[in-house]
C-alpha positions in Angstrom: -8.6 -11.5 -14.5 -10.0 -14.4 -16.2 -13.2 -16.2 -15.7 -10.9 -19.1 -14.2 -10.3 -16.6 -11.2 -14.1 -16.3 -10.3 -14.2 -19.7 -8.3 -15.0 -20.6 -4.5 -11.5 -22.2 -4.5 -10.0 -18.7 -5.7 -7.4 -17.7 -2.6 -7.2 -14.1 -0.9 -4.8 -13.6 -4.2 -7.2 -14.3 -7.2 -9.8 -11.8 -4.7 -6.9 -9.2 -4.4 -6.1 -9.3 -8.5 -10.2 -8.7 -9.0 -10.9 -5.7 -6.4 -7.6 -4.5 -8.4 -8.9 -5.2 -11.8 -12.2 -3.1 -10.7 -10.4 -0.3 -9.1 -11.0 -0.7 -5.7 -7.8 0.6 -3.4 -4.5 -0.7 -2.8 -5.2 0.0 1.2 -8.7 -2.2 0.7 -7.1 -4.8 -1.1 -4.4 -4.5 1.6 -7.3 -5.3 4.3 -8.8 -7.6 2.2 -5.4 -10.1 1.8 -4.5 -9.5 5.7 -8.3 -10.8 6.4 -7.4 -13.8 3.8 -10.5 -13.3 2.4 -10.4 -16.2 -0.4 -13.1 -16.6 -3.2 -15.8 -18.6 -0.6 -15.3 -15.6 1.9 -16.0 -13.1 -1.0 -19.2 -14.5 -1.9 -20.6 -14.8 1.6 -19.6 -11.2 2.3 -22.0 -8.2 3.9 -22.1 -4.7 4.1 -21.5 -5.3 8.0 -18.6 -7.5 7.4 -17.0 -4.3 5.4 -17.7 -1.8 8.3 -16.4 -4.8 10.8 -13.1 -4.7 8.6 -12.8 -0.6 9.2 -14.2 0.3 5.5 -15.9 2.9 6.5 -16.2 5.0 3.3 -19.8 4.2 1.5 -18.9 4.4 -2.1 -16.2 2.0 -1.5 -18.6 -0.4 0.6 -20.9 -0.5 -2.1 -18.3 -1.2 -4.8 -17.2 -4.5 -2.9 -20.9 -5.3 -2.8 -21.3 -4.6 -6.1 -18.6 -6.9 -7.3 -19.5 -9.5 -4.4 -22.9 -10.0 -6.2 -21.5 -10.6 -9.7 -18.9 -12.4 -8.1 -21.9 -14.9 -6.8 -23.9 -14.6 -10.1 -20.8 -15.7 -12.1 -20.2 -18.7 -9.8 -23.7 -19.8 -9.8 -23.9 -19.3 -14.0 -20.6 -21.1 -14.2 -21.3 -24.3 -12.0 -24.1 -25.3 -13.3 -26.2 -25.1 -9.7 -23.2 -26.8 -7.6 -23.1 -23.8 -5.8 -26.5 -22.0 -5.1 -26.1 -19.1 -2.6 -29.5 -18.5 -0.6 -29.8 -14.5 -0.7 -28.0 -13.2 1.9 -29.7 -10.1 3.7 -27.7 -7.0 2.8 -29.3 -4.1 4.5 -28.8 -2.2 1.2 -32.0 -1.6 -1.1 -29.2 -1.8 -4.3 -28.2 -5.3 -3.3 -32.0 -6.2 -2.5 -33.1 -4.5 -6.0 -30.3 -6.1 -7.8 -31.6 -9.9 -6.7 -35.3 -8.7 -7.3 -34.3 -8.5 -11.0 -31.3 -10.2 -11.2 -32.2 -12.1 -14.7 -33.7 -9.1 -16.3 -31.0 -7.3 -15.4 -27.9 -9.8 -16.1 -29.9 -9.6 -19.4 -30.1 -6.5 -20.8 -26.4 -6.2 -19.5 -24.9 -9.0 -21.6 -27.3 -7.7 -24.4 -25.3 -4.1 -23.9 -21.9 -6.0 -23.5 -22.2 -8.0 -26.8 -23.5 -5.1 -29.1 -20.1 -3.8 -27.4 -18.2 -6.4 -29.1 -17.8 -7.3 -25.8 -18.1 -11.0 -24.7 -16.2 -10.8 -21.3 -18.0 -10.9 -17.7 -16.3 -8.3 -16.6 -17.6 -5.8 -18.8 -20.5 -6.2 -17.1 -19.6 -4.8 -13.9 -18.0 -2.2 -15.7 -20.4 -1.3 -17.6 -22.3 -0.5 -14.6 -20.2 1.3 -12.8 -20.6 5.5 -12.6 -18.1 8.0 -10.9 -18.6 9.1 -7.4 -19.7 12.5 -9.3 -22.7 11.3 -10.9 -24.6 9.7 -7.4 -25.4 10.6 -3.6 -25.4 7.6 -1.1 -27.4 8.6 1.9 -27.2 5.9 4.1 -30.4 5.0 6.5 -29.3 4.4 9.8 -32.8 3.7 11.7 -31.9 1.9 14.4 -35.3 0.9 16.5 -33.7 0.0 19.7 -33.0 4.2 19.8 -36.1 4.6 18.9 -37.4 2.8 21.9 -34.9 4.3 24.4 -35.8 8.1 23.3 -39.4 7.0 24.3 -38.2 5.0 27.7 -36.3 8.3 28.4 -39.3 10.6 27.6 -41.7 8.6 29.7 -39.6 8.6 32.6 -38.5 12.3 32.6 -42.1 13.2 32.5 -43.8 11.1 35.1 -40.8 13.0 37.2 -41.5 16.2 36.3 -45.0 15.2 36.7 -44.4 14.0 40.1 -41.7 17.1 41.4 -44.9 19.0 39.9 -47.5 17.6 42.3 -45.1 17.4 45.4 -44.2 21.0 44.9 -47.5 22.4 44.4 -48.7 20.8 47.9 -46.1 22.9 50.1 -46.9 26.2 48.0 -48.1 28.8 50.5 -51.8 30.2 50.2 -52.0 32.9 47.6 -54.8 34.8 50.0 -52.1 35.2 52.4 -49.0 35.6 50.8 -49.8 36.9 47.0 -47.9 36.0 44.0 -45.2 39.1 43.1 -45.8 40.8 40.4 
């Protein structure tokens, strides 16, 4: 696609033709045009929205984050600060890292594009992109409300046992009179 396709006003169509263009899925791009998700929805996408739209394989979620955050980058180089998006929490330590250095990294990207002979923003993200061969995605799940319950449940189960303990040691018959066997 064309940089004329990178726009807010770009429809659920101009999305589908650019998750094509990057490789993503005809079933994702399926779920991406029956959720109309047009160029303003693209932009303002998260990692949870993905999951939320039954995307649950990782590498493909962090594709479509991938290409969501040069999406935004193109749209805020192209318009000239019309459109400034206020970093939107991801969750994901890529997306985070890729904001924390977004101009050096845009950068040394075009640099790599244009001694390429490449002009084009799309050979940016493609540039960038590895096979599913060459990485490991572990995703951290820490989740502090389990946390909290685990603890909740192992105070309660031993102030119980605690207290079954103490109840049951007070009927125990005398060991003088009736020994322990052996």
């Amino acid at each position: 696609p064309n940089d004329d396709t990178i726009s807010v006003q770009a429809n659920s169509h101009d999305v589908a033709k650019y998750l094509q263009y990057h490789g993503i899925s005809n079933s994702i791009i399926d779920i991406f045009t029956k959720n109309t998700i047009d160029g303003l929805s693209f932009c303002l996408l998260t990692e949870k929205d993905l999951y939320e739209m039954d995307i649950k394989e990782i590498s493909v979620r962090k594709r479509i984050m991938y290409l969501c955050y040069f999406w935004r980058q193109h749209i805020e180089k192209h318009n000239y600060g019309e459109f400034i998006f206020s970093r939107i929490s991801s969750e994901n330590s890529v997306i985070d890292l890729l904001y924390q250095h977004k101009t050096k990294l845009y950068n040394e990207e075009q640099d790599l594009c244009r001694i390429n002979g490449n002009d084009n923003i799309d050979c940016i993200a493609d540039s960038t992109f590895v096979s599913d061969s060459d990485y490991g995605i572990d995703e951290d799940n820490t989740n502090t409300w389990k946390l909290l319950t685990s603890f909740l449940y192992f105070l309660l189960s031993t102030c119980v046992t605690a207290f079954v303990i103490v109840l049951v040691h007070e009927r125990l018959p005398l060991t003088s009179k009736y020994p322990p066997l052996p």
